[in-house]
Structures are given as structure tokens and as C-alpha cells.
C-alpha positions, -999 to 999 in steps of 0.1 A, spaced: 590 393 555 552 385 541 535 405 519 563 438 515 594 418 509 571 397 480 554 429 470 585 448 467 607 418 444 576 422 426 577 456 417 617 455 413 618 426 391 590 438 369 608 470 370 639 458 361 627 433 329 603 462 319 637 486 312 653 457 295 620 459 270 632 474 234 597 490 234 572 515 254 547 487 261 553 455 247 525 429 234 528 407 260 515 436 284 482 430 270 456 405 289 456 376 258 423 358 274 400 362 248 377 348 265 372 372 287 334 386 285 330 423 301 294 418 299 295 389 323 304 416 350 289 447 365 310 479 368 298 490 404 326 519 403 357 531 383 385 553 395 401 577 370 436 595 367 440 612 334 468 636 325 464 669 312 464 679 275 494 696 253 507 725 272 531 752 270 569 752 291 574 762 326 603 782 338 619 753 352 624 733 319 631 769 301 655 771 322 673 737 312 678 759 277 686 794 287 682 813 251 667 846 257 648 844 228 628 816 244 618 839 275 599 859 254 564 860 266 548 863 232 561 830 220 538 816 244 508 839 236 481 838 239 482 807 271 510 823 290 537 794 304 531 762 318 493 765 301 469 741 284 472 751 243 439 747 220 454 716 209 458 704 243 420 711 249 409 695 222 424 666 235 411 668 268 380 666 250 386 632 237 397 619 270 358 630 281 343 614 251 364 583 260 349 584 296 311 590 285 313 555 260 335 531 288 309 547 314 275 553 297 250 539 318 275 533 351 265 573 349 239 584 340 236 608 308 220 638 333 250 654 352 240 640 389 262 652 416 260 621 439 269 598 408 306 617 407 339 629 424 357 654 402 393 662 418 420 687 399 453 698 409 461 729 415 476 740 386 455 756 353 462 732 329 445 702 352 417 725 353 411 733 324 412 699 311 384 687 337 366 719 324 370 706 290 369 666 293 333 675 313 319 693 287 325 662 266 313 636 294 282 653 303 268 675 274 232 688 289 202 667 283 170 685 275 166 680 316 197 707 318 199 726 287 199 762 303 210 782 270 194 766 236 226 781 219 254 765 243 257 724 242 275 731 278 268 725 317 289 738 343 304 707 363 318 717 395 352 700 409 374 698 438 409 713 441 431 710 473 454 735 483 489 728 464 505 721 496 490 695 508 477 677 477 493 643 475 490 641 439 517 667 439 539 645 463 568 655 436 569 690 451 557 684 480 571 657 499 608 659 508 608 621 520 598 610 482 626 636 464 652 619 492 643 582 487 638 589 446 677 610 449 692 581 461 677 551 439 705 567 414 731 556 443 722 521 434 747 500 416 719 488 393 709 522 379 746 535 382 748 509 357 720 518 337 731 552 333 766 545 326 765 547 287 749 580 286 778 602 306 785 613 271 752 626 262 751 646 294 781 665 289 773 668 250 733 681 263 751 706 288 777 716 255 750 720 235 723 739 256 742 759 276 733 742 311 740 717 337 725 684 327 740 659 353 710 636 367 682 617 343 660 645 359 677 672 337 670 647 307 636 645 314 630 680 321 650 687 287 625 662 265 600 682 285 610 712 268 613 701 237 578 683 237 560 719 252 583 741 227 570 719 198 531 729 213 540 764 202 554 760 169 592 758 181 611 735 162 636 711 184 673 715 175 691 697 152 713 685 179 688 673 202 668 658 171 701 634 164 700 622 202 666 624 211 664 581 210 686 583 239 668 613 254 637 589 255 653 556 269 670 579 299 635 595 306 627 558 308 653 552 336 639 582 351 606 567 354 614 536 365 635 554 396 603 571 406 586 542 418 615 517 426 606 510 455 578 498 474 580 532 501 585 552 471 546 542 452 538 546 488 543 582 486 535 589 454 499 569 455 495 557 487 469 578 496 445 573 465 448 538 463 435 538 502 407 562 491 398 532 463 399 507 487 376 525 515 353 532 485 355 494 473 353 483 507 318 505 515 304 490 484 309 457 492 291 465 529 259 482 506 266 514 509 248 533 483 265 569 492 298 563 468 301 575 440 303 554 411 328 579 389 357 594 404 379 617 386 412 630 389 430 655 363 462 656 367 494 646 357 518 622 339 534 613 367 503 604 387 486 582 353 522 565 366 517 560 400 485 548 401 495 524 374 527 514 401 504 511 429 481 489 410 510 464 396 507 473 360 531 496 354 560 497 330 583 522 325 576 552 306 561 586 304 526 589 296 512 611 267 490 639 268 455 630 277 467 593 288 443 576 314 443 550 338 412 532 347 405 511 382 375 496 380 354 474 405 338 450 392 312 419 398 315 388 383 281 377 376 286 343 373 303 332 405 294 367 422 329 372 433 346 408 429 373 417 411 394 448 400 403 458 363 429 480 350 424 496 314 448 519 300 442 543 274 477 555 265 462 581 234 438 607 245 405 589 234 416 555 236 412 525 227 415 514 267 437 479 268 429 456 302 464 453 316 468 424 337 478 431 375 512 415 385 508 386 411 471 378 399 489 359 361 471 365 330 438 369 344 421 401 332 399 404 367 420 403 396 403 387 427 391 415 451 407 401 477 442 392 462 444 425 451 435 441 485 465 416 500 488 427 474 488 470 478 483 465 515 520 473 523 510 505 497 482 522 514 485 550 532 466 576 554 469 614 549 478 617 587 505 591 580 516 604 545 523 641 564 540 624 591 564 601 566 569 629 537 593 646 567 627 643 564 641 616 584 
């Protein structure tokens, strides 16, 4: 059994007590050591998953709502569907601000290629919120002002190809939508679920589609939350129910990274990325980079957060971001990981403590390379197990 079967009641457990939790994120999932002295430790790299800004609906959650009236391209003018809204930059730009004062001096205030990794998915909203968290994390120094009258650099970033980006494992990998299908098999969730059978045949009443599975739920709340980015005001009827629209989008989450194969999937590949990073660090490498950035979204703040042993179950906000930062304790020299959440665009970032390492902000290096070993994955091997079996 080893490290899997303990990694997995882990993860199950803390699933499990986390849904039982009357709110999103309870006191006690903040570190309480007080003690605890950031300035006694050197950042020596942080790895960053932040979701996009406030954005307009996709066809798939218009869909969940079929009113023609909604289908109206000038509703969603002028950011077209599924786009990043002015508000939604504006936040974005809070998330960079966020990153230039936890990382001032980690970076350097000069925009130095070598110092950063700047990923995006491939959709327009993830890049436009790099575009526009960049322009708030590295605003050009005397050393790069090229135009006196624009406070702006251009900041280059990486995109893969949509189809074989992991962070889009969601669409992308049949062997995740299979495993996440049948977590709802489970008597546990069957249970879970049980008391809202009315509110999915009184949603499907009401808007005029087929909302069977948490999924539709979630894609429904989705809707509302994008249609309220455009001025749309949520129905009345949805407005009445929308407590236990939340706690089943809740149950949704919490099926997405039930398992220990499922997190696997989802983040698997990252959190091996991290730890070959880690790993060269600790050898002396000087070639990583000490910032690594990913927009993209909620669902990826999630699973990093899973893979790491801090999650709870919920859906994070606009702008949310999840911090995993090396660090060296400069007292007994040892290293150690912290996580720091920023749940509001901006911040403040609260250390959450790492499941399996107590109450201790810094999780020994080592423990926490023991704990996600089961987790990691190559992107060979993530190709290979995303196949339908």
C-alpha cells in the first residue's frame, strides 16, 4: 500500500470533512503559528497559477439557458463570448500588483527573461490577463522605458497548442472526464446529491433545459456569474435557489479531484515540472527561473491546490491565485515548501498548511516530495494514461 493508499485516505478524508464544512474556507484552514517568521527564510523560487479575470459566457453555459434573447451578439459587445470584460482586466491587474509586492526583490524590478516562465492557455481571456497582470508586475524602469508616454513593456509568454496542454486536461483528456463521470456512481456522493433531485427538475422547469448532473449546476452558476459581467440580471427563480446552486457546485468540486488518479490528471504534470525545478535548485543550478507563471483557470488554482494537499472544496474567484513557494530555512538550512492562497484578486495571500506535514506553515522538502510522489506525472505518461481504457 505505502505512500498511495495513505495519500489517497488523505485526500478522501479531507475531502469528505471539507464538504461537511458550513463555509468556503473555514478558520481553521489557516496556519495559527504565529510564530512563524517569513524573514527567517529565503524564497529561492515560487510557482504561480492564477485564474483569469471576469469574463463574458461561452456557448456551452448559454446553452444551459436557451432564451434567444441571450444569443444576441450585442449583449456581449464590445468582448464578444467567452472574453475577458474591463472589469475582468482590471482585476487581472491586481493579481500583478499582488505578484510584484509577495515577489519584489525574488525578481528583480527590470523585466529579465531568465528570472521568469510566463505560460497561458490557449484561450483569450488567459491571455489577456497575463497581458494585463504583467503590465502591473513589471512596469518599465528607466532601464526599459521605450515610450515616455506609455508606463508599459511588452512581456512575452508561452502558450501550448490547446490539444495538448495539460492545464486543459478538462477537455482534453478522456481518462479524467471517465474517472470524474463515475465518482457520481459512488454511494457517498449519490448521497450527497440526494436532496437536490428537486432543484434539478425545478432548474430544467425553469430554464428550459436538461440539468441532470452537478455539472449542469455548475455550468448554470457559471452563467449566471458571466451574465451578471454584462449587466444581466439573474432570475428571480434562480436568485431564490442560488444557496443550493453554490453547495452543489461544491460537490462538483470536490468530485474533480476525488481521487488520487484523478489530481494525477489534472496536475500531475506541473507539480513534476515544480519538483524537477526544486530538485535543480537544490543541485546549484543557477538556470531556473525563480518566477513561474501560469494564467489560467479556476479549475487549475484547484488542482494545484489538490496536488499540493491544501485544497478544500470550492470554486475559486476571478483573479484567485495559488502560490508554491521553495523556500530556505535560514536557521537550520533545511528546505521547505509553502502554500499561500490569495482567494480575492490582490490578496491578502493566507499560508495554508499542507495535509500530512500538521500545522506547520513550512512543509519539510522532503516530506513533501514523499507525499505527491504517487501524483507526478510525465507528459509521455499523462498522453499515454488520458486514453480511454
Amino acid at each position: 500500500m505505502g505512500i498511495f493508499y495513505w495519500y489517497s485516505i488523505l485526500i478522501a478524508v479531507g475531502l469528505c470533512e471539507s464538504l461537511d464544512s458550513p463555509a468556503d474556507v473555514g478558520a481553521d484552514s489557516e496556519v495559527k503559528n504565529t510564530e512563524f517568521d517569513l524573514n527567517k527564510t529565503e524564497l529561492l523560487a515560487a510557482f504561480v497559477v492564477f485564474r483569469h479575470g471576469d469574463r463574458t459566457p461561452d456557448q456551452e453555459e448559454l446553452d444551459k439557458l436557451p432564451l434567444k434573447e441571450l444569443n444576441n451578439e450585442k449583449l456581449f459587445y464590445p468582448y464578444g463570448k467567452k472574453a475577458l470584460t474591463n472589469k475582468g482586466k482590471q482585476r487581472a491587474f491586481l493579481v500583478g500588483k499582488y505578484l510584484r509586492d509577495r515577489y519584489n526583490g525574488t525578481i528583480s524590478s527590470l523585466y529579465l527573461p531568465n528570472e521568469s516562465h510566463i505560460q497561458t492557455t490557449d484561450y483569450s481571456r488567459t491571455k489577456m490577463t497575463a497581458l494585463t497582470a504583467l503590465a502591473a508586475l513589471f512596469p518599465p524602469p528607466p532601464a526599459q522605458r521605450w515610450n515616455p508616454d506609455l508606463n508599459w513593456q511588452p512581456v512575452p509568454y508561452d502558450t501550448p497548442a490547446y490539444n495538448v496542454d495539460n492545464f486543459l486536461y478538462y477537455y482534453n483528456c478522456p481518462r479524467y472526464i471517465q474517472l470524474r463521470n463515475k465518482i457520481y456512481e459512488l454511494p457517498e456522493f449519490q448521497k450527497r446529491l440526494a436532496p437536490y433531485e428537486r432543484l434539478f427538475k425545478n432548474l430544467s422547469d425553469k430554464a428550459q433545459s436538461n440539468i441532470t448532473t452537478a455539472e449542469d449546476v455548475f455550468d448554470l452558476d457559471n452563467l449566471f456569474q458571466t451574465l451578471g459581467n454584462v449587466g444581466v440580471l439573474t432570475p428571480q427563480w434562480a436568485v431564490d435557489v442560488m444557496p443550493q446552486i453554490k453547495e452543489v457546485t461544491k460537490i462538483e468540486y470536490a468530485a474533480e479531484f476525488y481521487t488520487v488518479e484523478l489530481i494525477r490528471l489534472a496536475s500531475g504534470v506541473l507539480m513534476g515540472d515544480i519538483l524537477n525545478a526544486t530538485n535543480a535548485i537544490i543541485d546549484g543550478s543557477d538556470k531556473v527561473p525563480k518566477l513561474w507563471l501560469f494564467s489560467a483557470h479556476e479549475n487549475n488554482v484547484a488542482a494545484l491546490m489538490a496536488a499540493s494537499g491544501v485544497f478544500y472544496p470550492h470554486q475559486p474567484k476571478y483573479g484567485s491565485t495559488i502560490s508554491l513557494e521553495m523556500r530556505k530555512d535560514l536557521v537550520t538550512g533545511k528546505y521547505g515548501v509553502l502554500t499561500v492562497y490569495a482567494a480575492e484578486a490582490g490578496g491578502p495571500g493566507v499560508i495554508l498548511p499542507i495535509r500530512g506535514c500538521g500545522s506547520k506553515p513550512l512543509c519539510d522538502y522532503d516530506s513533501f516530495v514523499s507525499m505527491t510522489q504517487e501524483i507526478r506525472i510525465s507528459m509521455s505518461d499523462y498522453k499515454k494514461e488520458c486514453s480511454i481504457k
